[in-house]
C-alpha positions in Angstrom: 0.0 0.0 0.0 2.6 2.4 0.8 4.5 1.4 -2.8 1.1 2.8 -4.2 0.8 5.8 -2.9 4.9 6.8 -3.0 4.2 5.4 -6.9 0.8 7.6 -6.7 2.9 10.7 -5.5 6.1 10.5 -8.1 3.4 10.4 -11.3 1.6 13.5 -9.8 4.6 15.2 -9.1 5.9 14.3 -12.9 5.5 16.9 -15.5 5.9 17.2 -19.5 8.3 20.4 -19.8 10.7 21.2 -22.7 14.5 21.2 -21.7 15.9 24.5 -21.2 17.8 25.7 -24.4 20.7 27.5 -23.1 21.6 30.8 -25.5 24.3 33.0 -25.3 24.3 36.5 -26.9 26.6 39.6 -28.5 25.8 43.2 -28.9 26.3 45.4 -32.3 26.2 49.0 -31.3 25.7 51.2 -33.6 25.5 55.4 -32.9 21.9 56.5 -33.5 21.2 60.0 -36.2 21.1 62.1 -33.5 23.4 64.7 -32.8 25.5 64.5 -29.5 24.9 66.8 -26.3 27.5 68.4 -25.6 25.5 71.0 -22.4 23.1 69.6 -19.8 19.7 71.4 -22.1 21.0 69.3 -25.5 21.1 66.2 -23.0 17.4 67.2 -22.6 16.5 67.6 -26.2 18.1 64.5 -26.8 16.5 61.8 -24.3 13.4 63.5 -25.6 13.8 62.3 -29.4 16.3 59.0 -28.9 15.3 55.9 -29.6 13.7 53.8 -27.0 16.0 51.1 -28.2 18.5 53.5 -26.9 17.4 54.5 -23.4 17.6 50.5 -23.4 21.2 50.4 -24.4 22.7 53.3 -21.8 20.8 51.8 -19.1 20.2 48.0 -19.5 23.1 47.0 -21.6 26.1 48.5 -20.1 25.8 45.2 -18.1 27.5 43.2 -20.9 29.5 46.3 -22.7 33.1 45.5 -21.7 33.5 49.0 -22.2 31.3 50.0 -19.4 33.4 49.2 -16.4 32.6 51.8 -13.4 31.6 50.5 -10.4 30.3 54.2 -8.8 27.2 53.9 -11.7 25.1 51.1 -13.9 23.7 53.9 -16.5 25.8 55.9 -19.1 23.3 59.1 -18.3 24.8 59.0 -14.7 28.3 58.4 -15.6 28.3 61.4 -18.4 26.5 63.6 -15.7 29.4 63.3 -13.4 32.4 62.3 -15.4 31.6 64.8 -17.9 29.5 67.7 -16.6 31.0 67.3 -13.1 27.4 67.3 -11.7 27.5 65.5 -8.6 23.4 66.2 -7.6 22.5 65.2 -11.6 24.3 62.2 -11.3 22.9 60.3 -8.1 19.5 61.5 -9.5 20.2 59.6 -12.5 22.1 56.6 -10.6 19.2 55.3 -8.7 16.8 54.9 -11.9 15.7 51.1 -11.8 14.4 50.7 -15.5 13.3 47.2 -14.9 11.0 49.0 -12.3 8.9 50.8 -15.2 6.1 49.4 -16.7 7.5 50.7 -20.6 10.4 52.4 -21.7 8.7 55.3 -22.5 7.9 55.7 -18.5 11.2 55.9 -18.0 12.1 58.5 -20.3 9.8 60.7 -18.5 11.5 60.7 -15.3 14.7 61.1 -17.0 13.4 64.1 -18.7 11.7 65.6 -15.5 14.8 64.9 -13.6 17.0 67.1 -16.0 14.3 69.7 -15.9 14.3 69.9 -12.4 18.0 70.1 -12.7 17.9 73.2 -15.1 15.8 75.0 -13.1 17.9 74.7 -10.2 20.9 75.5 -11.7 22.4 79.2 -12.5 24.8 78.3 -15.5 24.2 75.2 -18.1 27.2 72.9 -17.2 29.1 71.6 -20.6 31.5 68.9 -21.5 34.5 69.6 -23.4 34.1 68.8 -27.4 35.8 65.5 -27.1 33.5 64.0 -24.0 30.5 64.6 -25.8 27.3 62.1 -26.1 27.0 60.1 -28.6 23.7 58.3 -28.4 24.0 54.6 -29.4 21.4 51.5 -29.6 22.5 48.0 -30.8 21.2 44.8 -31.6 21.5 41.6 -30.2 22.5 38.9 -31.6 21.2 35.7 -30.0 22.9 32.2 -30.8 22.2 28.6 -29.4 24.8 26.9 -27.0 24.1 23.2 -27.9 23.7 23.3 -24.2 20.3 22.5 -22.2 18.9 22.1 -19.0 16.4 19.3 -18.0 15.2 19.8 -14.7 15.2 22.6 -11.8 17.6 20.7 -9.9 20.2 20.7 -12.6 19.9 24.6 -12.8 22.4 25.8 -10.4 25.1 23.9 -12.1 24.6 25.0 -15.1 24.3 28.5 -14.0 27.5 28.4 -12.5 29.0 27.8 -16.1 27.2 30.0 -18.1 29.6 33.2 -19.5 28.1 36.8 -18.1 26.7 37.1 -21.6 24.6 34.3 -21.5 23.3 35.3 -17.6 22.7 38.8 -19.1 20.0 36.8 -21.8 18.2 35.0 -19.7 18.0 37.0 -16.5 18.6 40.4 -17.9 17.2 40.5 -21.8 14.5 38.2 -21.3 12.4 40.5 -19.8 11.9 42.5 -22.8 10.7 39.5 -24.7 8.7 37.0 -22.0 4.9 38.0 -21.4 5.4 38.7 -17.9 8.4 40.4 -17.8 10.0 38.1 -16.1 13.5 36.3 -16.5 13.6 33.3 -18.4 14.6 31.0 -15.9 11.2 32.0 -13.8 9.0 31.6 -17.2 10.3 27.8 -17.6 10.5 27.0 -14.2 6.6 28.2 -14.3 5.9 24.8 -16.0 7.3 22.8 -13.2 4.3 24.0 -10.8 5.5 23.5 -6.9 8.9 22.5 -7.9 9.8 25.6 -9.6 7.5 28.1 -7.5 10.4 28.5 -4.5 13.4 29.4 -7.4 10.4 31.6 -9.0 9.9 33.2 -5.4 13.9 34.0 -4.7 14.4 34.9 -8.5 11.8 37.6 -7.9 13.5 39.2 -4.6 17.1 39.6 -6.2 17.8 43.4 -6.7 20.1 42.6 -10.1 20.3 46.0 -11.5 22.5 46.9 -9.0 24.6 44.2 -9.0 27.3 43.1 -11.7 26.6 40.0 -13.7 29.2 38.3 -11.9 27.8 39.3 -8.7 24.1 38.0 -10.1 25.9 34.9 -10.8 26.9 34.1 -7.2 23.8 35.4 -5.8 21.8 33.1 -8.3 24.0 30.1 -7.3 23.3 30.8 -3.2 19.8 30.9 -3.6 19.7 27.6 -5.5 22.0 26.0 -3.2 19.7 27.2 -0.2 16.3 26.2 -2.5 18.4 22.5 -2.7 18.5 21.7 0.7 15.1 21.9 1.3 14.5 19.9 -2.2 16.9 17.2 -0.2 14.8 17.2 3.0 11.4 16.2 1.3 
């Protein structure tokens, strides 16, 4: 009787879901037909006009840009505001943006535009760069190719996160949510097929704070929350 139910149990539990194709991406940047800002006002006129493609770029994918290595900020707006215009007050303004945290791009344009308004009309002189530290405006596309690689089941995750390359982290928990219907990362929207199995990885996926992190950092943070999600796999 026992054998029956444990048998009973292990067919419930059992579900039909598609291996986990593991991807990896690449960027191609390209400068956008906009003029550069060169003053704090053409920085203005510029986020007003850009591509939304580019707000995307100078704040989402500086994670994978090897050329974007500051620690002090995650968004090129920031970084020019202080490296640039020498505008402390602009710049932590601009730092503490979350653009995952808008619904839409377009959102988050506003409050990058009211932001510098506020700016100008606190400020007695329009700060400029010199000539040669001006904005260029960029966008790029991604290029997405298959690793060979996949995943099978949630408990296999963790390992295989552990030898993904930052580029391939930056798809899945970064780029996805531009493409999955819930905006979600793409680990969350398979592990969504494994009902209760996946539900506590979906739970501690949803409370990690990644725009603030680097994707090395995500990586190890990732990899302690599955290892802590394990142990309770290995006590049922």
């Amino acid at each position: 009787m026992k054998d029956e139910v444990i048998s009973k149990n292990s067919q419930e539990n059992m579900v039909d879901v598609t291996p986990f194709a593991i991807k990896d991406c690449a960027l191609i940047v390209r400068i956008c037909d906009l003029l550069p800002a060169i003053n704090l006002r053409e920085l203005h006129e510029r986020v007003a006009n850009c591509p939304v493609d580019s707000l995307y770029h100078h704040f989402c994918e500086t994670a994978i840009r090897p050329s974007f290595d500051d620690p002090e900020f995650h968004n090129d707006f920031a970084r020019w505001a202080r490296r640039a215009l020498h505008d402390h007050v602009l710049a932590e303004r601009l730092e503490i943006l979350h653009p995952y945290s808008f619904p839409h791009m377009e959102e988050l344009r506003k409050e990058i535009l009211d932001i510098i308004a506020d700016r100008l009309s606190e400020i007695h002189y329009i700060p400029w760069a010199l000539h040669d530290q001006a904005f260029f405006f960029k966008q790029a596309t991604t290029v997405v190719f298959d690793t060979n690689r996949i995943i099978e089941t949630p408990e296999h995750l963790c390992d295989a996160v552990k030898e993904m390359s930052t580029s391939s982290l930056y798809y899945h928990f970064w780029e996805a949510r531009r493409r999955t219907p819930e905006k979600i990362d793409d680990f969350s929207f398979w592990l969504k097929g494994w009902n209760d199995r996946g539900k506590p990885l979906i739970d501690a996926f949803s409370r990690i704070d990644f725009y603030f992190m680097s994707l090395k950092e995500l990586q190890d943070k990732l990899c302690t929350v599955m290892e802590e999600v394990g142990k309770t796999w290995r006590k049922k």
